[in-house]
Legacy VTK file of the C-alpha trace (Angstrom):
# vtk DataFile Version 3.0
C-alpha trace
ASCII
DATASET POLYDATA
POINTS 536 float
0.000 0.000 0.000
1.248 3.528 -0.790
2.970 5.903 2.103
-0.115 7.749 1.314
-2.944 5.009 1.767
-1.617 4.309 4.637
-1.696 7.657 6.434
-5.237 8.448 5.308
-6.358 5.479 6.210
-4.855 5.574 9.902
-6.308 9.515 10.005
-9.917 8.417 9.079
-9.755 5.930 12.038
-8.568 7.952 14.555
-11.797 9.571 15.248
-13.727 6.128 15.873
-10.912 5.105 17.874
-12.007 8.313 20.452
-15.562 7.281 19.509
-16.014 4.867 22.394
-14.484 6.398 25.241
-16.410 9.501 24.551
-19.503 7.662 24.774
-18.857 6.007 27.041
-17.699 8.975 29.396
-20.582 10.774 28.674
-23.013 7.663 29.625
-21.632 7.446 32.929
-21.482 11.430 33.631
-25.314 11.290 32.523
-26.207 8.523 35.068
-23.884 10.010 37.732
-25.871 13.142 37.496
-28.935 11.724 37.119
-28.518 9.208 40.364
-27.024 12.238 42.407
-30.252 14.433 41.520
-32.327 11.962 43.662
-30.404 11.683 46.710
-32.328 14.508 48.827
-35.535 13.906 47.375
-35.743 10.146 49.195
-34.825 9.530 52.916
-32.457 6.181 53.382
-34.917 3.388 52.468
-35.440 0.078 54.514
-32.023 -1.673 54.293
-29.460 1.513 53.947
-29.084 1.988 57.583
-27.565 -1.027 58.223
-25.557 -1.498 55.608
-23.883 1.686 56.294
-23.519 0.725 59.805
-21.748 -2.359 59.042
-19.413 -0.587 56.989
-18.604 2.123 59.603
-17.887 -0.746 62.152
-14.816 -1.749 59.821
-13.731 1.758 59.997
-14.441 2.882 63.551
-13.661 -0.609 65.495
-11.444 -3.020 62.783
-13.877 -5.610 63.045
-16.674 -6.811 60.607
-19.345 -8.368 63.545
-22.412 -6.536 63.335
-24.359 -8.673 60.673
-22.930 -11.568 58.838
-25.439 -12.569 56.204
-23.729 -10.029 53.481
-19.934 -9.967 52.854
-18.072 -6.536 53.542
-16.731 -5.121 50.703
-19.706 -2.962 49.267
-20.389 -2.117 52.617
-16.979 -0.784 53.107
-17.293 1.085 50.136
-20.576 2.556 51.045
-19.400 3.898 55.073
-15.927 5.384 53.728
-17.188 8.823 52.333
-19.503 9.219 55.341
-16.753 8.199 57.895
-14.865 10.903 56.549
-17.181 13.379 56.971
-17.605 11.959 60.433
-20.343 9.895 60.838
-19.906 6.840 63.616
-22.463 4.456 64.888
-24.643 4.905 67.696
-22.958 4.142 70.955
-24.222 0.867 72.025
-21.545 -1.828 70.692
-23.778 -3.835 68.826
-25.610 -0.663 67.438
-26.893 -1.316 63.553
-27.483 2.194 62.949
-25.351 5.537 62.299
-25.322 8.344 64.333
-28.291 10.153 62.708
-30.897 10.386 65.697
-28.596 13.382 67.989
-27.070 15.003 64.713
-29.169 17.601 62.836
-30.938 17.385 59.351
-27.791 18.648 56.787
-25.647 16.471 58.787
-28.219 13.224 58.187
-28.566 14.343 54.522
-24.918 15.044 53.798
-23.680 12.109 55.193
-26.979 9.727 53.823
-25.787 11.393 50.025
-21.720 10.643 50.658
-22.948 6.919 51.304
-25.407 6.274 48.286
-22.479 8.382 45.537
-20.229 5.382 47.140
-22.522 2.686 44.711
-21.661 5.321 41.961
-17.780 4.209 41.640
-19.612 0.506 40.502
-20.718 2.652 36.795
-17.939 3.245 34.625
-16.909 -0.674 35.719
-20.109 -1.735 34.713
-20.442 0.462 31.367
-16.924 0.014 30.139
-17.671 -4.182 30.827
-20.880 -4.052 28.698
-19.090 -2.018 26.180
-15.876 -4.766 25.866
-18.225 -7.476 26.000
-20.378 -5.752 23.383
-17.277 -5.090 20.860
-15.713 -8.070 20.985
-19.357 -9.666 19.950
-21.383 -7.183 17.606
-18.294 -4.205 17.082
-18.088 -0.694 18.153
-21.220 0.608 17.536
-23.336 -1.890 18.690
-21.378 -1.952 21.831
-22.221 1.750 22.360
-25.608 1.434 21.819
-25.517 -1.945 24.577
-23.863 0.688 27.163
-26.529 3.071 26.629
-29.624 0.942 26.785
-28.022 -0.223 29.885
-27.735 3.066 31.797
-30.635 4.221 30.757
-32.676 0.873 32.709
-35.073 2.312 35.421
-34.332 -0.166 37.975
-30.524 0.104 37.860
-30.973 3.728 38.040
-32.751 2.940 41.083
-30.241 0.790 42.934
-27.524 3.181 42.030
-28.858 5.970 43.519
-29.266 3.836 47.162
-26.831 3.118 49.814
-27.230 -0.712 49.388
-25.812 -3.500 48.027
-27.821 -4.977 44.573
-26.435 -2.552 42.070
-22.807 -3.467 43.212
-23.591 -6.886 43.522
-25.032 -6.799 39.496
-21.982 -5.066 38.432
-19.939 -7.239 39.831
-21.594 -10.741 38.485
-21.703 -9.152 35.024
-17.865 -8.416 35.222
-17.500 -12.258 36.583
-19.753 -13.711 34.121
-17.354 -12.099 31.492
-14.451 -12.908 32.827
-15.698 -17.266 33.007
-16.794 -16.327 29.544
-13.201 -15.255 28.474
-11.817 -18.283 30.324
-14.400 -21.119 28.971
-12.579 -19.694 25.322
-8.903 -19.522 26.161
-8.362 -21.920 28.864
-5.259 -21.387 31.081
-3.686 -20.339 33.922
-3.491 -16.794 33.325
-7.489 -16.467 32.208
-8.407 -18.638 35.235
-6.434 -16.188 37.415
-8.499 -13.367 36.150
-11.777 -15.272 36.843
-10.611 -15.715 39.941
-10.513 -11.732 40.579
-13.244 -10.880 39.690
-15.128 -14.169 40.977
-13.558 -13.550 44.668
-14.778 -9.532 43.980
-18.668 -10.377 43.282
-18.861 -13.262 46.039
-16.950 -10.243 48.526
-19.759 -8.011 47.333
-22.731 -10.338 47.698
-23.774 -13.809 48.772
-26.097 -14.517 45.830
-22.789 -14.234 43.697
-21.914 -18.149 44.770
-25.626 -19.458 43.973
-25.298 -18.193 40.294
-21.666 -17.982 39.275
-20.368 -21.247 39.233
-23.628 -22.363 37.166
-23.112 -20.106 34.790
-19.049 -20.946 34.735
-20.341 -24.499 33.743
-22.849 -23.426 31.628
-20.086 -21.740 29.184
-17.554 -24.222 29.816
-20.414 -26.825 28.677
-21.212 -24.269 25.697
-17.320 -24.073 24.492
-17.226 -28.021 24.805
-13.921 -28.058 26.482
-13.126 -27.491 30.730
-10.418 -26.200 32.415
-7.098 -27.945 32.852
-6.302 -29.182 36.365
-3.327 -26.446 36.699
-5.893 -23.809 35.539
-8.636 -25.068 37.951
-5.915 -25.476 40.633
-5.264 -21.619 40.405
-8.606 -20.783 40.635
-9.359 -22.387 43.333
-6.004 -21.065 45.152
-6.790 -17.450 44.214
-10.010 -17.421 45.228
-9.278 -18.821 48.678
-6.642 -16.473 49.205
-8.805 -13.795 47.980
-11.459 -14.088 50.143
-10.355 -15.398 52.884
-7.774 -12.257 52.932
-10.570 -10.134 53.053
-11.917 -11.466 56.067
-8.304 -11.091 57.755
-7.217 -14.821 57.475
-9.423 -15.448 60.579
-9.677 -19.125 61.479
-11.839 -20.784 64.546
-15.339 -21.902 65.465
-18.176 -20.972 63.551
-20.264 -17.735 64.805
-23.734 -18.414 66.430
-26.129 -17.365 63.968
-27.458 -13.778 64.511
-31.164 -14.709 63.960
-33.252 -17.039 65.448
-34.663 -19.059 62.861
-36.383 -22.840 63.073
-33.808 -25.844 62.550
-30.595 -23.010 61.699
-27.759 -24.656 59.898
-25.135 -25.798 62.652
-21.625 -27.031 62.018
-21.107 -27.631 66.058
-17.226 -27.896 66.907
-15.756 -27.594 63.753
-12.707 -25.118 63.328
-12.863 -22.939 59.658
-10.767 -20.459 57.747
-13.169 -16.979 57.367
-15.737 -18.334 60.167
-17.814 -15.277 59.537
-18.106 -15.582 55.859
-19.462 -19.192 56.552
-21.619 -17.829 59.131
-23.219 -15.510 56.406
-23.588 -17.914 53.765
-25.528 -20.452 56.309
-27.506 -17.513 57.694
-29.002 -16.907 53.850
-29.491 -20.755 53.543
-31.319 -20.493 56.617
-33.482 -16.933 55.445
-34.480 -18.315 52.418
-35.384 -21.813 54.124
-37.487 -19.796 56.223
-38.865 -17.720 53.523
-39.937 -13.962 53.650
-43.051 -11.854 54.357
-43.517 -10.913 50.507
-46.502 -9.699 48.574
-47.730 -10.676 44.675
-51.283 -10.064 42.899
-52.907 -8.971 45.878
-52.190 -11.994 47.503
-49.757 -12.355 50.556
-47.503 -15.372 51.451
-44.337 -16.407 53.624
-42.511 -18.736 50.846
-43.045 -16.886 47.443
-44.277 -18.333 44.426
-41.835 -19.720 41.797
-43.593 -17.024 39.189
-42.723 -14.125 40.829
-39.607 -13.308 39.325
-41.121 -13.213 35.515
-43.895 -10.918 36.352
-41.480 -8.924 38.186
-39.648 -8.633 34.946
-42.720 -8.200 32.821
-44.167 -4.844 34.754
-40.821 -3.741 35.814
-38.921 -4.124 32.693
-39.391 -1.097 29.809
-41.534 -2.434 27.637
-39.033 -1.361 24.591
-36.296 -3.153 25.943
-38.355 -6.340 26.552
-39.331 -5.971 22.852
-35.659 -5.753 21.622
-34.605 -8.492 23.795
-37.586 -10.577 22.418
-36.667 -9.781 18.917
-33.370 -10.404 19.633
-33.624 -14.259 21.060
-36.437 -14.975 18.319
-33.114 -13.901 15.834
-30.955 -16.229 17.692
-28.504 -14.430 19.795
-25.164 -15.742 21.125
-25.413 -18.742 23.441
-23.008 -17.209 25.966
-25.341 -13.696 26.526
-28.504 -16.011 26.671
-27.082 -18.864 29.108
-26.321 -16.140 32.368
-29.792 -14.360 32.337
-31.504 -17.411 32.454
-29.392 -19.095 34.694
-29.984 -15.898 37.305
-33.907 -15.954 36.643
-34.045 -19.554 37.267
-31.936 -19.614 40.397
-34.136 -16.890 41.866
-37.301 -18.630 40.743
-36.132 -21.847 43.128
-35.778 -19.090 46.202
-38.348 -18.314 48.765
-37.250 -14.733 48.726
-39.410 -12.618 46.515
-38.552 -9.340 47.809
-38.112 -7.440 44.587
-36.192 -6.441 41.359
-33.220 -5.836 42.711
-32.648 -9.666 43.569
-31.997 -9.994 39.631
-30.857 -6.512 38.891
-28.074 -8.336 36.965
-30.224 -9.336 34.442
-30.354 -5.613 33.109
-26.558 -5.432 31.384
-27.102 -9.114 29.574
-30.695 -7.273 28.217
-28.669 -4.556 26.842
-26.403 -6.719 25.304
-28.857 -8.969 24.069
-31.015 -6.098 22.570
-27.689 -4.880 20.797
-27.367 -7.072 18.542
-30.157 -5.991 17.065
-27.648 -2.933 15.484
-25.837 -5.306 13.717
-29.161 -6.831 11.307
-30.613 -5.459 8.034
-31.295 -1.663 8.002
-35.151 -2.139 8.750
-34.126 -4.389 11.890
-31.965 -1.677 13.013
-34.612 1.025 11.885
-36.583 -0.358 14.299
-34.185 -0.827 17.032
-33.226 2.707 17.334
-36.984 3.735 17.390
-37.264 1.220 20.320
-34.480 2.387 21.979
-35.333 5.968 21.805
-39.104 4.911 23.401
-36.772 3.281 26.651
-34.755 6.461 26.645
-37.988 8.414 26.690
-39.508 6.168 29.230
-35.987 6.236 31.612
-36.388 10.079 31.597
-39.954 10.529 31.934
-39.234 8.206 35.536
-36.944 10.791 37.138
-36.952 10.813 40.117
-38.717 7.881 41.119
-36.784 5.139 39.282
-37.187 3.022 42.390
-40.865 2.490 41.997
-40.914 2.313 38.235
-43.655 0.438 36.467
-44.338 -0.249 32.170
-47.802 0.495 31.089
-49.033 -3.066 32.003
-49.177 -2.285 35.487
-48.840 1.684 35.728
-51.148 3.179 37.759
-52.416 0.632 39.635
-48.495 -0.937 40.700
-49.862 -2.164 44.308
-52.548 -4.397 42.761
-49.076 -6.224 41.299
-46.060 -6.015 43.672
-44.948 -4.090 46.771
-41.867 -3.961 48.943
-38.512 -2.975 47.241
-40.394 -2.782 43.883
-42.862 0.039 45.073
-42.780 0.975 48.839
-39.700 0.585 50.575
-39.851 3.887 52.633
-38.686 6.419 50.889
-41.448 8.957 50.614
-41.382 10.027 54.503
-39.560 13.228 53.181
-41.686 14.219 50.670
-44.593 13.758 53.585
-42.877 15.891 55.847
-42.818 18.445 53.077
-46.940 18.051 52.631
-47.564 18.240 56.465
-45.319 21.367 56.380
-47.137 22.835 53.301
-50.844 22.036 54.569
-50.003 22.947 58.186
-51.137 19.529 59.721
-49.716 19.534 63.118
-50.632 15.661 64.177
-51.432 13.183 61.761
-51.577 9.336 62.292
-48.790 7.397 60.841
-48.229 3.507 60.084
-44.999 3.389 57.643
-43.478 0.865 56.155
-39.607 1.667 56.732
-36.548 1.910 59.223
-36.455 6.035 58.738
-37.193 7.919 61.842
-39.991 10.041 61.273
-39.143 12.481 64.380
-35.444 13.281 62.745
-37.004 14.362 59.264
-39.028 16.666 61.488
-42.471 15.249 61.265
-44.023 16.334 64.347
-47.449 15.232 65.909
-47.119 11.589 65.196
-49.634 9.518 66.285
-49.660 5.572 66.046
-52.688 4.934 63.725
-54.776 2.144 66.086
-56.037 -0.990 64.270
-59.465 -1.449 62.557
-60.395 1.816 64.043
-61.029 5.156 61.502
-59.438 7.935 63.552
-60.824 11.576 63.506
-58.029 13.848 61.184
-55.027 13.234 58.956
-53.877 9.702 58.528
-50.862 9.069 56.193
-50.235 5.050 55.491
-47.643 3.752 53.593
-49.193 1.308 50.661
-47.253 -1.622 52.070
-49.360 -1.587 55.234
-53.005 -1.474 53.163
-51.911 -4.247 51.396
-51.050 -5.848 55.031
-47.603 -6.425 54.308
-45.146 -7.003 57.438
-47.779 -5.907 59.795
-48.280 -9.222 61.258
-52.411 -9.414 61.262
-52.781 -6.152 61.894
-55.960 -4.965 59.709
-55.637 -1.390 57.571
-57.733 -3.121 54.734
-60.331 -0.646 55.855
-58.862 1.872 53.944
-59.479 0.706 50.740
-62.773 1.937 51.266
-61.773 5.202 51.103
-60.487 7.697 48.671
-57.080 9.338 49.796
-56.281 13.252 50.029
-53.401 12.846 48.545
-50.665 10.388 47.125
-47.248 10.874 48.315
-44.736 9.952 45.940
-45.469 6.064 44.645
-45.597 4.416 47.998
-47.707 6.661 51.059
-51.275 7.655 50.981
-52.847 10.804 52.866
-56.258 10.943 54.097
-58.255 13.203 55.710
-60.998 12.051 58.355
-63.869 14.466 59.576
-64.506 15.141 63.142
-68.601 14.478 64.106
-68.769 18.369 64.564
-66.842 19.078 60.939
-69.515 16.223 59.069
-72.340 18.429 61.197
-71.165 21.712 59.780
-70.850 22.547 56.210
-67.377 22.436 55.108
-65.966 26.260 54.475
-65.491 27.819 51.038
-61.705 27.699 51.115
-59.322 25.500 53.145
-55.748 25.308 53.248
-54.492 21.720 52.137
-56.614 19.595 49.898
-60.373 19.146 49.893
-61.037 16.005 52.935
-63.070 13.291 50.567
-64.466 11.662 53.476
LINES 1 537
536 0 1 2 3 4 5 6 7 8 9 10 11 12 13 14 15 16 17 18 19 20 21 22 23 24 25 26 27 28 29 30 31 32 33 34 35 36 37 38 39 40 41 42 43 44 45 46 47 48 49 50 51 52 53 54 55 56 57 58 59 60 61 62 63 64 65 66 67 68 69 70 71 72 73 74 75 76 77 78 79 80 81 82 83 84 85 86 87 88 89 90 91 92 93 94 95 96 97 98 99 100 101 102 103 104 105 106 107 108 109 110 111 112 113 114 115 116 117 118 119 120 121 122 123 124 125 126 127 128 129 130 131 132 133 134 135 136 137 138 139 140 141 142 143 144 145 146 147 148 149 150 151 152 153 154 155 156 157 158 159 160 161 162 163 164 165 166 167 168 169 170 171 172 173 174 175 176 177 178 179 180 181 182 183 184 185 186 187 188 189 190 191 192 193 194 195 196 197 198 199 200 201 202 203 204 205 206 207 208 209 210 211 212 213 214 215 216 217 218 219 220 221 222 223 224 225 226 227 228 229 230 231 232 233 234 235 236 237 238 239 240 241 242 243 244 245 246 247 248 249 250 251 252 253 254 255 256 257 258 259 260 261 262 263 264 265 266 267 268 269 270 271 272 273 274 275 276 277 278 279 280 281 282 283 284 285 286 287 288 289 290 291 292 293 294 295 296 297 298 299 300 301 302 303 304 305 306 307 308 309 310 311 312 313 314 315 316 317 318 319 320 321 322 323 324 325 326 327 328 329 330 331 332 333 334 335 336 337 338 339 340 341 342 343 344 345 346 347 348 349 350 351 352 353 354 355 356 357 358 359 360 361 362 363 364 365 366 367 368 369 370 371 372 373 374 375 376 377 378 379 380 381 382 383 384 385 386 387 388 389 390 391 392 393 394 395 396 397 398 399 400 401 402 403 404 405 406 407 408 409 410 411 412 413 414 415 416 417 418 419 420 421 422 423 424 425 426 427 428 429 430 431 432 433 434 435 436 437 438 439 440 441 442 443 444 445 446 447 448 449 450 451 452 453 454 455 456 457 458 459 460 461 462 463 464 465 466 467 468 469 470 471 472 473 474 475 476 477 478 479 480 481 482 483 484 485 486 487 488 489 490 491 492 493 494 495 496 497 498 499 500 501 502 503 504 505 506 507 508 509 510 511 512 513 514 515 516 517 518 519 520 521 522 523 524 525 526 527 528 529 530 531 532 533 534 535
């Protein structure tokens, strides 16, 4: 080729070669920004509390003891921006909550947003991963358009934007998944070692990591028709001890008893183990999920789940456009290895009695979006018709801010309790915004039954009354949706409420009504009032 071919050639390229890395930039600035622009607007949800708390123990005490049934390592990375800005735990030793209750409100929110931008250094990892899995599938621009369908998903959004552990956990099984991918086609020593990174880094992150991983190792070992040499499987298995067990100090001794009392616990009486707690934790989940969970599908309640929950969680909680390009793209026959981990997560949570929300397959979400990208790679129309579905999911991610967490499609919008609760809907995070109302309608008591770990009394709600059982109470009564439904409230009866229209919704997930005293129903209601017009 002439001197001159050659240089024009290598000139055109140079601006696709700064292509990706733009993009790619840009997607994670956008989600960055978009997660950050939530973080006042919710208070710290159900599970935040405590995972922060466990984190700050590492920091503030060297030891990891509070709560054993998640590994440390998200936690850790959760508690160190809000240790530094010097929040501790409560002063009881075996406190599992920060410092909020004495400190005042900018301190709680300051240190509550420090925590939840901690999840926010899992993005570009998880974007730049969907990107190199993406190009070395379907090329460059397909990859890009993978990375954006997956930052623009609702739910992951959602997780992102929350001091907690699912979105970490999802990043962190997509990275592994690619990783056993890479290995099950170039078996050796130095891919196995690699596996074994980022395997010990998603089991360090979350339990659920050991349930699904080695499965879907298998699965694409099985799928490549060949398995890992001994040497290579040796290393694995040596890395990962080391690994993980390093993380929990090298501790070795008896087994911790288990922090809850559940019915015929797991015991391993007398026998002396390297990383005690970690086995501790991983028998304590056996043990929760034997037990099962107070969880909530359909309208109907239930203690064990039902093996269906996890697909209609999908189907209501998924964009519709992206569960039409993932449809079109298994009817066209995708790769094996992108359709092999999504179904192996689905089906592992379908065998659990744990049904407490998306976010116990949030790692579903990056193999969508690089399942629905290789839909960029078809004939024109196919790709026509990709984009226009994409933009509709863009549309649909944007028209969600700020409540990604309780995002719904069209199938169920609207009506989202009549479908699923907890995590998916109502997980507490709406007591803000119903301080805010109180303030703005000047209620000074109002009757309360919430369905979260927030503490009314520091957001500033005053006037809180307990709202009594089967009993319609004279004035404002604000109820979180979880407790109509009856969820965790252990037979205690607010069903009565459906009867009744509310004042006001609050967010997705707490409703407001308004109760006449005998002497308001005898007197006709005057021409202008302050809040909203009582309906009952």
């Amino acid at each position: 080729m002439p001197p001159s071919t050659t240089s024009t050639a290598s000139s055109s390229a140079d601006p696709k070669r700064w292509l990706a890395p733009v993009a790619l930039a840009a997607l994670v600035l956008l989600f960055a920004w978009r997660s950050f622009r939530t973080h006042r607007v919710f208070n710290d949800t159900a599970d935040e509390a405590v995972h922060i708390a466990c984190g700050l123990e590492v920091f503030e005490r060297g030891r990891y003891t509070l709560e054993a049934q998640h590994p440390p390592l998200a936690r850790v990375v959760l508690a160190a921006l809000p240790y530094g800005a010097g929040l501790r735990l409560e002063s009881p030793s075996q406190s599992k909550q920060p410092k909020w209750t004495s400190a005042g409100r900018e301190f709680y929110w300051r240190t509550l947003s420090l925590a939840r931008l901690g999840n926010l250094l899992f993005v570009p990892f998880l974007l730049a991963y969907v990107y190199l899995w993406g190009q070395q599938l379907y090329g460059r621009p397909a990859a890009i358009a993978a990375a954006a369908l997956v930052s623009l998903s609702p739910n992951l959004l959602a997780h992102a934007s929350l001091a907690t552990l699912d979105f970490a956990a999802a990043t962190t099984i997509f990275i592994s998944s690619y990783y056993l991918w890479r290995w099950s086609r170039r078996p050796g020593p130095a891919p196995a070692l690699a596996a074994a990174a980022a395997f010990s880094i998603a089991v360090l992150t979350k339990f659920s990591a050991l349930f699904v991983l080695p499965l879907i190792g298998a699965a694409l070992f099985a799928l490549a028709r060949r398995w890992p040499g001994r040497s290579a499987a040796a290393a694995f298995a040596a890395a990962v001890l080391v690994l993980v067990w390093g993380a929990y100090g090298f501790e070795a001794g008896p087994l911790p008893p288990p922090q809850f009392e559940r019915p015929n616990p797991i015991t391993l009486d007398g026998a002396f183990l390297p990383a005690p707690r970690l086995v501790r934790g991983v028998l304590d989940v056996l043990d929760h999920n034997a037990e099962g969970h107070h969880c909530y599908l359909l309208g109907r309640l239930s203690h064990r789940g039902w093996w269906y929950y996890f697909p209609v969680v999908v189907a209501v909680k998924t964009t519709l456009p992206l569960l039409l390009l993932a449809a079109l793209a298994l009817f066209r026959g995708p790769p094996l290895a992108l359709a092999l981990p999504p179904a192996i997560l689905l089906a592992v949570a379908m065998t659990g009695n744990l049904n407490l929300g998306v976010r116990h397959i949030l790692a579903l979400y990056p193999f969508l979006g690089l399942l629905a990208a290789g839909l960029f790679t078809g004939p024109r129309a196919l790709m026509i018709l990709a984009g226009v579905l994409a933009g509709w999911h863009a549309a649909e991610s944007l028209r969600a801010h700020p409540d990604y967490l309780p995002y719904f499609n069209q199938i169920a919008r609207g009506h989202e309790e009549r479908f699923l609760l907890d995590s998916n809907l109502d997980w507490g995070q709406d007591l803000e915004r119903l301080r805010l109302y109180l303030e703005q309608n000047r209620v000074e008591s109002v009757y309360l039954s919430y369905f979260g770990r927030a503490d009314p009394a520091r957001l500033g709600i005053r006037g809180i009354r307990p709202l009594p059982p089967d009993l319609r109470p004279a004035g404002w009564v604000a109820v979180s949706k979880a407790h109509v439904a009856g969820l965790a409230l252990d037979g205690y009866n607010l069903g009565w409420l459906r009867a009744h229209t509310p004042a006001a919704r609050i967010g997705k997930s707490i409703l407001v009504y308004y109760f006449r005293t005998s002497a308001e129903s005898a007197r006709r209601p005057p021409a202008r009032r302050t809040g909203p017009p009582p309906p009952a």
